[in-house]
N, C-alpha and C positions, 0 to 999 in steps of 0.2 A: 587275607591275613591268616596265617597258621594259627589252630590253638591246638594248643594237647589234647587227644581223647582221656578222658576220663571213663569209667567203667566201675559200677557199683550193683551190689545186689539188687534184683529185681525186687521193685514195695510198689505199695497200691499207690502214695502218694503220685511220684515219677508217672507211672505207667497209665494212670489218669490223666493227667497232665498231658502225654504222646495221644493217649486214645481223643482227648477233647480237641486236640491242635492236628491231627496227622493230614497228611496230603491228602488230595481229594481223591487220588486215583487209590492211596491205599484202601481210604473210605470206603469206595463204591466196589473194593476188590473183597473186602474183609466181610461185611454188610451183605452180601449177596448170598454168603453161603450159611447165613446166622441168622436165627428165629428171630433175635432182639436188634435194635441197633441202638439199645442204651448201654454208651462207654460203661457206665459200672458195673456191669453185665460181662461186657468185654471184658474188664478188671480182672472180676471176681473168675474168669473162664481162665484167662490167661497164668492167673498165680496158681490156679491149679492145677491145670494141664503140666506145667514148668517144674513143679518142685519138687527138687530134687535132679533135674536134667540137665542144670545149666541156665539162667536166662538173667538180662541182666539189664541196666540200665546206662545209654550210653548220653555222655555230655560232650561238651568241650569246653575248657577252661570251667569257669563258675556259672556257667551262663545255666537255663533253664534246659533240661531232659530235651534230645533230640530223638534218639533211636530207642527202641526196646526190641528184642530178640531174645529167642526162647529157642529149645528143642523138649519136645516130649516124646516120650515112649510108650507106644500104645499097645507094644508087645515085645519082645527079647528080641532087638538085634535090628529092629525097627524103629525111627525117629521121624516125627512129626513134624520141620524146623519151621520159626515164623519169623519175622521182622518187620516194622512199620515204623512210623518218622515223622515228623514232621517234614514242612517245606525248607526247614537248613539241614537236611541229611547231606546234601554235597562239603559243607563244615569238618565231617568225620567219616566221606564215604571210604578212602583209600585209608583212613588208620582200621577201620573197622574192618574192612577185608582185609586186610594185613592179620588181625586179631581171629577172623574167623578163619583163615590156613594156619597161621600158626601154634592154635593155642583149641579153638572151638574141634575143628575137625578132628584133631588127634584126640583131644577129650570124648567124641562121639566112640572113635576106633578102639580106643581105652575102656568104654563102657558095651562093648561087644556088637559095634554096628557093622551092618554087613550092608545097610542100605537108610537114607536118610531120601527124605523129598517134601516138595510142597507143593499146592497148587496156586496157581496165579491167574490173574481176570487178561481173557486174551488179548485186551485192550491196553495192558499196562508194561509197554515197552521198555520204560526206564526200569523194571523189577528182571525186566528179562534178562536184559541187557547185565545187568547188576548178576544176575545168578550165573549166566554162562563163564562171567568173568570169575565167579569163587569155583567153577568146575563143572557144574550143574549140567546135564546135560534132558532137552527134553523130548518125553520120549512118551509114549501111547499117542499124540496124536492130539486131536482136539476133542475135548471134551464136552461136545454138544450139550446145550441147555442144562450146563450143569450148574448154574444157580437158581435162587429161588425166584425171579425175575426172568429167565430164559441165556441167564448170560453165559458164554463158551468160556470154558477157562483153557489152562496145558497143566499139564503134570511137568514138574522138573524134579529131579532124581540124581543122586548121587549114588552107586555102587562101593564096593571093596577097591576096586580097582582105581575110581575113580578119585576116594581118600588118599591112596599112593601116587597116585599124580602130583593132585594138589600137597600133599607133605614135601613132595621132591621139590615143588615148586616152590614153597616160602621158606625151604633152605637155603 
């Protein structure tokens, strides 16, 4: 069954609620590179990292908060982007990629990005698979024992270039 995505400013309440319910491979992806793994923690990192960059809360229909996504800026021209879910992220996976080419990435290019990336648990295939498809391309390789557990992640990266792709594309 179709429901509408819905899309609301990112609030503690919501992004609580994704952090307490999220998938387990987000969990163990998000948790690995983070001192704490108390959700409020996460909250409190999350709204700040974000404001002002974009981040938002995603639903469908009335139903309860599925997605949250964020971009931060850690320096001019650079973005930090994140997203995590519950288990009904496939509910809103393709309106949400639709929203992130046609509305998030131009917003990034608009606020002077020249490079946007994230890092991902080299275990968590479905994220991968999800990034190559918004454009993401990854690149430095594997990132040996780069969590607090020993776990490898990848780097995924978006360039100048690679925002002109993906704008041509959700034309």
């Amino acid at each position: 069954m179709t429901r509408k995505m819905i899309l609301s400013p990112l609030n503690d309440g919501d992004l609580l609620y994704v952090a307490r319910n999220m998938r387990e491979a987000d969990k163990q992806e998000i948790y690995a590179t983070r001192w704490s793994e108390n959700p409020n923690v996460l909250v409190d990192d999350c709204m700040r990292a974000s404001s002002g960059a974009g981040a938002y809360t995603v639903m469908a229909g009335l139903e309860k908060p599925i997605a949250v996504l964020g971009a931060a800026q850690p320096w001019p021209g650079v973005f930090d982007v994140w997203c995590f879910a519950t288990p009904d992220f496939n509910k809103i996976a393709f309106s949400l990629t639709k929203h992130i080419r046609r509305v998030m990435i131009p917003l990034l290019i608009e606020r002077g990005a020249h490079r946007a990336h994230c890092r991902s648990l080299a275990s968590h295939t479905e994220a991968h698979e999800w990034l190559k498809m918004l454009g993401a391309r990854e690149r430095m390789g594997v990132l040996k024992d780069w969590g607090k557990g020993g776990e490898d992640f990848l780097m995924f990266q978006w360039h100048l270039e690679d925002f002109a792709q993906q704008s041509e594309a959700a034309a």
